[in-house]
N, C-alpha and C positions, 0 to 999 in steps of 0.2 A: 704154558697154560696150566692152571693150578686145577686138576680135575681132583674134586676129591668124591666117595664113593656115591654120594649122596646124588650129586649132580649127575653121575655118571647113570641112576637108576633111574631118574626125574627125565634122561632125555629118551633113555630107551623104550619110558613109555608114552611120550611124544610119540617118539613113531613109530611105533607098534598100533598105536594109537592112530595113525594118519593111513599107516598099510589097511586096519580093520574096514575104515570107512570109507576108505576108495574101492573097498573090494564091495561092502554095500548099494556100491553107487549113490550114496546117498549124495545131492545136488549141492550145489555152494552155496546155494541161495538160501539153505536151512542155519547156515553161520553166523549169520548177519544178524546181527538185533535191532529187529526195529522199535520205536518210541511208540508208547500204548495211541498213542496221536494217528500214527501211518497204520495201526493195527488194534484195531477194537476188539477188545476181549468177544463181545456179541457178535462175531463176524459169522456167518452164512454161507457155507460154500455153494454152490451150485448153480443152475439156468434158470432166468426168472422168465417170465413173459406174460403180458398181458391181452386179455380179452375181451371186445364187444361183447355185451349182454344183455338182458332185461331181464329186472327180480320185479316179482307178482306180491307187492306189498297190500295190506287192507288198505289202503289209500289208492291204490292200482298201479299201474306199471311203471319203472322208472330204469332208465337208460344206463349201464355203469358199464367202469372198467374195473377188469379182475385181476388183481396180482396174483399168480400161479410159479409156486418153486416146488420145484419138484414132484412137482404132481397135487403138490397140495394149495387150494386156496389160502391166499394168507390175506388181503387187505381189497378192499371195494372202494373203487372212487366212481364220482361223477364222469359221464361219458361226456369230455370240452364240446364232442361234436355234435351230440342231436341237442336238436333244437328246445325240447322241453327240459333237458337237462342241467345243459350250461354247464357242465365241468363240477354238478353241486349232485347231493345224493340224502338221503334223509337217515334218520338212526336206524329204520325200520331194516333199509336195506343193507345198512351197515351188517344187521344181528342175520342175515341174511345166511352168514356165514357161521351161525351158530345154529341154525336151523342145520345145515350143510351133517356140521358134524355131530349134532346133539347125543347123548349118550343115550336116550331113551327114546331114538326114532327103532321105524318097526321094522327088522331087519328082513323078514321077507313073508309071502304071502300066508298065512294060516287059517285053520277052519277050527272051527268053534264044536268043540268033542265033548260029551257030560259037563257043560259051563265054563268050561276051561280052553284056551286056546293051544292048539297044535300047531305045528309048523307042518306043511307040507310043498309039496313042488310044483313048479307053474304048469308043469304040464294038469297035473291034478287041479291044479284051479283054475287053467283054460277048461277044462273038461270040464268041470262042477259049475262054473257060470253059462258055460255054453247049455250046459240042460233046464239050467234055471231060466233061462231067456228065452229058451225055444217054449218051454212048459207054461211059460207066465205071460204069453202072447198074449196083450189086448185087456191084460190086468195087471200091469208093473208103472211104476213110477223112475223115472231119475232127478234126482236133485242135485243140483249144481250151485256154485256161485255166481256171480256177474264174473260174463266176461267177454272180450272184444277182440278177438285172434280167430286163427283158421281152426284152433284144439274146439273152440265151439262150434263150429260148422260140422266135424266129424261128431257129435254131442248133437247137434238136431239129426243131421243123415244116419244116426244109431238109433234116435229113439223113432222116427218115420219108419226105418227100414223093419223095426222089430216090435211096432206099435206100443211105444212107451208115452204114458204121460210125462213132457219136459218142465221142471216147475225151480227155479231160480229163486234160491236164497240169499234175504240181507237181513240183518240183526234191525239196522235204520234204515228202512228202505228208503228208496230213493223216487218212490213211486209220484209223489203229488208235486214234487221239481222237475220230474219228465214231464206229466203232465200239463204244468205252468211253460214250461217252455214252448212243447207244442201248441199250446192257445196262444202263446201271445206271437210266437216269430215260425210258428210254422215247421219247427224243423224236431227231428227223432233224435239229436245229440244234441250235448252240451254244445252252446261259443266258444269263444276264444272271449275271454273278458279282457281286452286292452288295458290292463293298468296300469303298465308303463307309460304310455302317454295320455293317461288322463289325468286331471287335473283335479279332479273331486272323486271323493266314492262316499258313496253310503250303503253301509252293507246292514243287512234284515240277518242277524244270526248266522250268515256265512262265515265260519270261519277258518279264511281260505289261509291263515297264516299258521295253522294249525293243522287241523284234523280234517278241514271238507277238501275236496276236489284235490288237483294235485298240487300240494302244499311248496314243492320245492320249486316248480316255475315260478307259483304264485309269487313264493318271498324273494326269487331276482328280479320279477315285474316289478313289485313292493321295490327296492332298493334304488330302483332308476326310479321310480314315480316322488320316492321321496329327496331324492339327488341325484341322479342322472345327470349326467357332462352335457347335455342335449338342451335342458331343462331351463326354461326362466324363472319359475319359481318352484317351490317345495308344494307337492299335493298335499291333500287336506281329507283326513279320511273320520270320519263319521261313523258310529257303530251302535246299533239300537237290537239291544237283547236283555233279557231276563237274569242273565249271568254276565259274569266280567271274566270272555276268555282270550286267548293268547289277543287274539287280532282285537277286543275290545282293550284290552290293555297298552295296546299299541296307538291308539286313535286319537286322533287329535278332542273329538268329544265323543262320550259315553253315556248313553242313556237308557234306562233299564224301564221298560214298558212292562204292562199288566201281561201274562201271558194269554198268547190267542189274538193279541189285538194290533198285528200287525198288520193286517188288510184297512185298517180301519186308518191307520196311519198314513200308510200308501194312498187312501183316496182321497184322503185329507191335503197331503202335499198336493196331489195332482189339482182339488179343487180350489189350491190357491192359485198353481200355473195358471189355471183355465184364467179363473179371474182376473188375475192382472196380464193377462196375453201375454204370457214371458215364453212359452213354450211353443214347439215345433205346429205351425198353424193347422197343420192337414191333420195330424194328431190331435190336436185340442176339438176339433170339429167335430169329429168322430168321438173322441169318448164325451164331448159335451151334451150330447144328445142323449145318454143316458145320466152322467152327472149331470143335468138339470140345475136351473139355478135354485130352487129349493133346494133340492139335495146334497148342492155344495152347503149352503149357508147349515144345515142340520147337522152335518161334519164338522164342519168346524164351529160350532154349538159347541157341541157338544164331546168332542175329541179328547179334551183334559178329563174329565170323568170318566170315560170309555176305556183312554190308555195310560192315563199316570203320568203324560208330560204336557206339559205347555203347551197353550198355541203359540204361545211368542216363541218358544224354543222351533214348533215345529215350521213357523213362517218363518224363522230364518236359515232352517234345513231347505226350504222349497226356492228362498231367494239364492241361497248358495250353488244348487243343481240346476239354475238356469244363468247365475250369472258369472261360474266356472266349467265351462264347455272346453271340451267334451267332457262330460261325469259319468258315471258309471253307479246305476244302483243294480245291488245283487241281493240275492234272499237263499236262503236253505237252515238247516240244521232248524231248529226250535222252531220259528217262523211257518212253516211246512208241518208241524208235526202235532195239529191239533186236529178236533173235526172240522174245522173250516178249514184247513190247509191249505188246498187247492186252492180257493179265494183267496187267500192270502199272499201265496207266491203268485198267482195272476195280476194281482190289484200292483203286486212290487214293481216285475218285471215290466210289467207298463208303462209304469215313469220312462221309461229309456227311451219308448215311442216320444213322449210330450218333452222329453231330454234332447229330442234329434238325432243319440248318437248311433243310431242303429246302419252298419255298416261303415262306420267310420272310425278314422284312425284315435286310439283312445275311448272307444264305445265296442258295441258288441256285435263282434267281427263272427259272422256266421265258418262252421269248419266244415268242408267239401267230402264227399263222399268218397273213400277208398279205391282205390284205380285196379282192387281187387276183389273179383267179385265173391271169393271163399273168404275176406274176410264181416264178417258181423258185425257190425257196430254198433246195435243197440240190441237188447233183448226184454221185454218187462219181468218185472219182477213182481213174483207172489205177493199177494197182499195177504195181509193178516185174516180179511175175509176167506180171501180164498185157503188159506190154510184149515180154517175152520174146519171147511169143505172137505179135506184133503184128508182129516184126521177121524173124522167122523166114515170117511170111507173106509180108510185102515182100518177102524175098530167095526165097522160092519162087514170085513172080509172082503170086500170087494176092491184090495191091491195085495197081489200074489208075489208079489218081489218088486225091492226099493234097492236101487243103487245109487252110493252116496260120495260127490265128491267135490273136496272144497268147501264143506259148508256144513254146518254144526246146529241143527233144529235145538236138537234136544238142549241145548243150552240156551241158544240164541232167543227163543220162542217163550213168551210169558206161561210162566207155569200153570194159568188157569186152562190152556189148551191142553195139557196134558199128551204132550205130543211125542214123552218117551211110552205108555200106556198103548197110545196109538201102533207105534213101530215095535211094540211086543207084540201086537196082533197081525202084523205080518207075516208073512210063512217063511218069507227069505232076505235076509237084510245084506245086504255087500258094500263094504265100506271100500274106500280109494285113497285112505288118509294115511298119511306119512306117521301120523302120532297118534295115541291110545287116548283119541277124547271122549267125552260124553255121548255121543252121538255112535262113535266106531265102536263102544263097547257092549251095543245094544247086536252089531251085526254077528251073523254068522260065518262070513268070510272077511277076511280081510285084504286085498293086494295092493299094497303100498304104491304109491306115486314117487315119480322121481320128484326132488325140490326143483325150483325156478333154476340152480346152477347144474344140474345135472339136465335139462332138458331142452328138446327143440321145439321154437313157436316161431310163428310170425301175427303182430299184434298191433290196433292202432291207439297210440297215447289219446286217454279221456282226461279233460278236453283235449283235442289238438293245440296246435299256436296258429288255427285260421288258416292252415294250409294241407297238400295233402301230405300224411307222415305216415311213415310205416317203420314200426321196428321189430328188429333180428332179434331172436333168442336161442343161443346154442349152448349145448352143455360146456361149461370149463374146464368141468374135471370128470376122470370117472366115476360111474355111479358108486357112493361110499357106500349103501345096500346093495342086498338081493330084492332093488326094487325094479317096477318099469314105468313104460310112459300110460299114464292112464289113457292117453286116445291110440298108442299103440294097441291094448288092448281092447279097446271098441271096436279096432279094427280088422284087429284076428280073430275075433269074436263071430262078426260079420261073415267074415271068409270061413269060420269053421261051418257053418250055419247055413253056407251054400250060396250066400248071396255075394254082389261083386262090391267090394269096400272099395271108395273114393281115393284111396290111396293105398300105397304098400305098408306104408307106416308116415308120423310126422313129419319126418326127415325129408319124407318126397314130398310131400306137400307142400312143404319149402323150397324146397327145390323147385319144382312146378311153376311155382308163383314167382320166385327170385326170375325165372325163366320170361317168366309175362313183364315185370320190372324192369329186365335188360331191355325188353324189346322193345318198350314206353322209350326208356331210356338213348337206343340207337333211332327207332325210327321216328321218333315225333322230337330227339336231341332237347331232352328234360330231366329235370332231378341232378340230385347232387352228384352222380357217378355217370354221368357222360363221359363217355371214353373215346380217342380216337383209333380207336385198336384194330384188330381183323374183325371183331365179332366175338372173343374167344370168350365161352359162358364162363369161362376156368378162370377169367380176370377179373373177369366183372363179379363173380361168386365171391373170391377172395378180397376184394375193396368194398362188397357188401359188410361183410362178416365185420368187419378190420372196423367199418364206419357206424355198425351195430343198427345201420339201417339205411333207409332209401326217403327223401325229401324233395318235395318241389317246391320251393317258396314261391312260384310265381303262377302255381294254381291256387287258384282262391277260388272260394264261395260265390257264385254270381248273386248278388243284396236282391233280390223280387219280397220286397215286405209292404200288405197293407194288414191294417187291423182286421181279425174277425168282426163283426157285427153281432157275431152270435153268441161272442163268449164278452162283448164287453156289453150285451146287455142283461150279462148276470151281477154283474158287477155293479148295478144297482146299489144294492144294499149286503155289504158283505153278513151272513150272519155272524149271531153270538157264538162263542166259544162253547162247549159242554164237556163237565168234566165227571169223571169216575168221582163219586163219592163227595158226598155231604160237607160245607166248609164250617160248622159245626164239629162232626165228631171227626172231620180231615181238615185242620186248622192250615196247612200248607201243601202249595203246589210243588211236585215233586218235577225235579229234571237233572234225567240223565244225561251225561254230557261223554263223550267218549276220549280215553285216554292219547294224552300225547304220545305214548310209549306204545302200552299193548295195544291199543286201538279198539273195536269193538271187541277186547279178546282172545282173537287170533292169534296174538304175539304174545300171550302169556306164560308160553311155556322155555320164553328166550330168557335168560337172567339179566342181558344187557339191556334190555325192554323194561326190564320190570324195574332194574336200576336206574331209567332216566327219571329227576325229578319233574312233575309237574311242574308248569311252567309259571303256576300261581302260588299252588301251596306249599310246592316244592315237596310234598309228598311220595312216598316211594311207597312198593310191596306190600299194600296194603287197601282196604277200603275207608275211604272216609265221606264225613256230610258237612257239606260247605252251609254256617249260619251267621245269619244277621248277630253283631255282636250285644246288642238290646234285647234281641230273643236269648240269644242264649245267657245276659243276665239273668233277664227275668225268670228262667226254669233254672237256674243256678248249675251251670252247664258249665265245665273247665274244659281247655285242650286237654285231646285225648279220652274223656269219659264216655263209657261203649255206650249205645241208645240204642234202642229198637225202632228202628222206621218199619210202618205198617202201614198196608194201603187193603181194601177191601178185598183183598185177593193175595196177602198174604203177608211177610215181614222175614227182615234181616237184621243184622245187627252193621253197626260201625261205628268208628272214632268221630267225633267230634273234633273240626278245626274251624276256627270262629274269624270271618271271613268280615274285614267292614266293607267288604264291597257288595254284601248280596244284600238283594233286597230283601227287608222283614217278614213277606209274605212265603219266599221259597225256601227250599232246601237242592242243594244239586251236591250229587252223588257220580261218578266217573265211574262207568261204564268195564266191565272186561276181566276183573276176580271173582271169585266165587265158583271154580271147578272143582267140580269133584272125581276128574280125569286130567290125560292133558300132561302129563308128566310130573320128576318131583318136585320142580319149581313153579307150577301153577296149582297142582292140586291142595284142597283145601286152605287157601289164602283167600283171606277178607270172603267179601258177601258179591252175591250176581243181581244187582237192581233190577236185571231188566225181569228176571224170575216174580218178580212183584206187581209190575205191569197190569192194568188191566187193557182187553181185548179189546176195547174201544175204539170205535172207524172214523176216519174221515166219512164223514157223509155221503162224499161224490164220487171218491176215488175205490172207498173199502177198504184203505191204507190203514197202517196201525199208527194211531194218535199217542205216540209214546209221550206225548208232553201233555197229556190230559189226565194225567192220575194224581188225584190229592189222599195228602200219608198225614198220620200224626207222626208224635213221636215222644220215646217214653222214658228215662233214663233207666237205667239198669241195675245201677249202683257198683259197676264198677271200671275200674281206669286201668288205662293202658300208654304208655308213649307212642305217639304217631311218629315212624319214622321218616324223619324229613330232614333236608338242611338248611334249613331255615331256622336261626333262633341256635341254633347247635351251636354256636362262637356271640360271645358278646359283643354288638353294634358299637363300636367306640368313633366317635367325632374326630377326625384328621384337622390338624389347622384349616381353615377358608370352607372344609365342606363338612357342614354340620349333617346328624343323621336328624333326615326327614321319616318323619312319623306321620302314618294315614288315620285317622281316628271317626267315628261317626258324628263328630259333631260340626 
């Protein structure tokens, strides 16, 4: 063998080389190279696991699973297994987890020192609310959002127990749609709107494929209604509003009415069913006796002048909802949101009696009462009236302390009420908000809430899907603050206070009730978690959790509907609309519309929120005002150029995006920028429309008529890019698909 030196030094540190790394232990497996294929540079080491949960979106509750590594949430999906879910989840709850981590949530409880806030410790701020509640007995307020779990039951049982006026905040209330439903079908919650097997719909400004009710059932209902395996033909959906939104953009026809005058349309349809007997005969009998044959024939007189469409369009709306059975008509958002309101959603929901489909498959399936009696399922909500009421008592010193949680006045609330003015006259404000909004920075104490993944509820999906549903909500991760549960604390509160609290904390409560569920479950052998086990609550607890909740599809609603008599002989003669301000020096009718992203808001302080494009304008991060593209010739109006819209009560500014789908009369403006708190991603961004508002009532209800305020508007003279993606890339024509242009002509 020819060893010469070189070789002889090249082996010895071979193995020298091989002694080092045996003596490390290091494993064999580290020698091996694998192909970037078998080993992703992005590799992840550690335990994942996933969790049942419910996130408390502005749309309300939805069902998810949680990817959890190492402690830390990383992705949110659709829960496959509850029923309102479907394995689908929406952007809101996706940003659910930017809430989780946000860098400018409030890290723990503080009290408000010379103007400036202090941090201090819970024992000090169990102490300091415990004296303010004992002190403020029989003069304090709480304010809350909507909501439908057991965390609102400990929320009445605190304000009863400590004599608190309880008063329930919405930005849009919801008030003259409860109302409408209880006249027509009797019942204190939303249906189940069948539209999966309906075969027609026509919707009054619901837009369920958006922004109203819960958007993500709605659009898997939507996808079987329009293809479904099940299906003989394609459903046919019809959409009559003021604006062109997600669900009107989707519609087979679109038809943009005067606003206000959707009652008027409604009696209109119904007085052609009556006429040509097409409709459910016990129905037709009963509302005939107040639609009268005068009355019908003065309807449809006169209907085209009244609402800006057609009778021929609207007799072939009225022949389509009797001769595609089962149909579905629905009403909310715009439709509801004038001083006739009430009327308006009354006169809608009607059609479904003289439609037939009430209790029927593909019509409107009434949802059954909770099989628990701690949970709430409806609660009313403050009307604008009663706000009034509410602020006027603040500024006259008679509310001693306001506890606030989930719910944002001072922003939400038109600024003609003056309802941050109000809650400086306060003596003691206590905020519950996770974030420093408008509303929290007026308080003198602050203690944080946990988020929807950090906390325990049990909750029932609004609507249901027509059956009884109840879902889990447990924290995924630990609290990423020094925060707590806000009904924890109502509870310790209680117990500090000497009285006995309905529970020890959330946690039992759920417990408690999962406890009442097992026993549905063993003794009456119902709901999805029928087990055939000992009994053991330890199994059934953990396939509760796992399943993110508890369902019986084969309770249903018992159908007992006949018409009132009392509420359909208002329905006479719906009246006229009435608006804020002169159409003279308020040449258009203003409407807010709420964002696909932030929502009324709430979500403004997520980045991913504020990044989703509108689904029309494709607008981002900003405010803007949707106009007729004829108006905005005629005042020599470009994309982008800032305007002042002014309404008698006050003005903002925003871009201009020139819309040929709106009508020449309105302006609609999106709802949920314009903070002046709220973190650095919502503070001072775009305008807040609803601050411009006037206080204007539903007549019947006391509701706030947010679709009653007529604005000018005024150029400014200067321009800005609206950031959108739309128009950001030039439209170029591919062979065979030429690009379609929308034009007003």
């Amino acid at each position: 063998m020819d060893l010469s030196r070189r070789k002889l030094l090249k082996m010895s540190g071979m193995g020298l080389g091989a002694i080092l790394f045996a003596g490390c232990a290091v494993p064999e497996e580290e020698f091996i190279i694998e192909s970037p294929h078998d080993l992703p540079e992005d590799l992840v080491e550690g335990t994942e696991a996933h969790y049942a949960t419910f996130v408390n979106t502005s749309s309300g509750y939805e069902s998810i699973l949680v990817r959890v590594m190492q402690g830390r949430a990383k992705k949110v999906e659709g829960n496959p297994a509850h029923p309102t879910s479907r394995g689908k989840h929406s952007a809101r709850a996706e940003a659910s987890l930017q809430s989780l981590y946000h860098p400018d949530r409030i890290n723990g409880p503080m009290k408000k020192t010379g103007g400036s806030f202090q941090s201090i410790t819970w024992d000090e701020a169990i102490e300091t609310l415990s004296t303010q509640v004992k002190n403020a007995s029989g003069n304090a307020a709480i304010i809350t959002g909507p909501d439908a779990s057991i965390r609102h039951k400990v929320v009445n049982q605190f304000a009863k127990d400590h004599k608190l006026d309880h008063h329930i905040f919405e930005s849009l209330e919801n008030t003259n749609l409860m109302l409408a439903i209880n006249n027509v079908f009797g019942q204190n919650q939303l249906p189940n709107f069948d539209f999966q097997n309906s075969n027609y719909i026509l919707s009054f400004g619901a837009d369920f494929l958006g922004t109203w009710s819960n958007s993500v059932f709605n659009s898997w209902q939507y996808g079987n209604f329009r293809q479904g395996h099940s299906r003989d033909k394609r459903g046919t959906l019809v959409y009559i509003e003021p604006r062109l939104s997600l669900t009107a953009a989707n519609a087979d026809e679109w038809f943009y009415n005067k606003p206000g005058s959707e009652g008027v349309i409604a009696l209109t349809i119904a007085s052609i069913i009556i006429d040509e007997g097409s409709g459910d005969p016990e129905a037709s009998s009963a509302v005939s006796k107040v639609l009268t044959s005068s009355v019908r024939s003065s309807l449809i007189e006169n209907v085209e002048q009244k609402t800006g469409i057609s009778l021929s369009h609207i007799k072939d709306i009225a022949h389509s909802i009797t001769n595609n059975s089962p149909a579905i008509i629905v009403g909310a958002g715009l439709a509801g949101a004038h001083t006739n309101g009430e009327e308006n959603l009354t006169a809608i929901y009607l059609l479904n009696a003289l439609a037939g489909n009430i209790g029927k498959s593909g019509g409107i399936q009434f949802n059954p009462e909770a099989p628990l009696t701690d949970l709430i399922t409806q609660s009313n909500t403050t009307t604008i009236s009663e706000w009034g009421d509410i602020s006027n008592a603040m500024k006259n010193g008679q509310v001693k302390l306001a506890l606030i949680h989930n719910a944002n006045p001072v922003y939400g609330l038109p600024e003609s009420l003056n309802f941050k003015n109000a809650l400086e006259s306060v003596s003691y404000v206590v905020s519950f908000s996770t974030f420093m909004d408008e509303t929290t920075a007026q308080a003198d104490l602050i203690l944080p809430d946990h988020t929807s993944l950090e906390s325990w509820n049990l909750n029932v999906s609004k609507p249901g899907p027509g059956y009884q549903t109840i879902g889990v909500q447990q924290p995924i991760v630990m609290p990423e603050t020094n925060s707590a549960d806000f009904g924890d604390v109502l509870l310790t509160i209680t117990d500090r206070l000497g009285k006995k609290p309905i529970w020890d904390s959330v946690k039992s409560g759920v417990i408690e009730n999962a406890k009442t569920l097992q026993s549905i479950s063993l003794n009456e052998n119902r709901g999805n978690l029928v087990t055939k086990d000992d009994g053991s609550f330890d199994l059934f607890w953990v396939s509760l959790l796992q399943n993110g909740g508890w369902w019986d599809i084969q309770n249903k609603a018992s159908v007992e509907f006949s018409l009132n008599s009392d509420v359909i002989n208002k329905l006479g003669a719906i009246s006229d609309p009435e608006f804020s301000g002169s159409s003279q020096n308020y040449p258009f009718h203003l409407l807010p519309f709420e964002s696909q992203g932030i929502g009324e808001g709430s979500g403004a302080h997520l980045p991913w929120l504020q990044g989703i494009p509108d689904p029309i304008s494709t607008a981002v991060w900003d405010t803007w005002v949707e106009i007729n593209p004829s108006k905005a010739s005629e005042l020599g109006l470009r994309e982008g150029d800032i305007v002042t819209i002014e309404s008698s009560h006050g003005s903002i500014d925003a871009k201009i995006y020139i819309h040929p789908a709106t009508s020449p009369e309105v302006l609609s403006i999106p709802i949920g920028q314009g903070h002046k708190g709220y973190g650095r991603y919502a503070t001072d961004r775009g305008s807040n429309v609803l601050s411009i508002l006037s206080p204007i009532e539903e007549k019947n209800s006391g509701a706030l008529a947010w679709g009653a305020t007529r604005v000018r508007l005024t150029p400014t003279g200067s321009r800005k890019r609206l950031p959108k993606s739309e128009g950001a890339v030039e439209a170029r024509a591919l062979p065979g698909f030429p690009v379609v242009q929308v034009t007003n002509h």
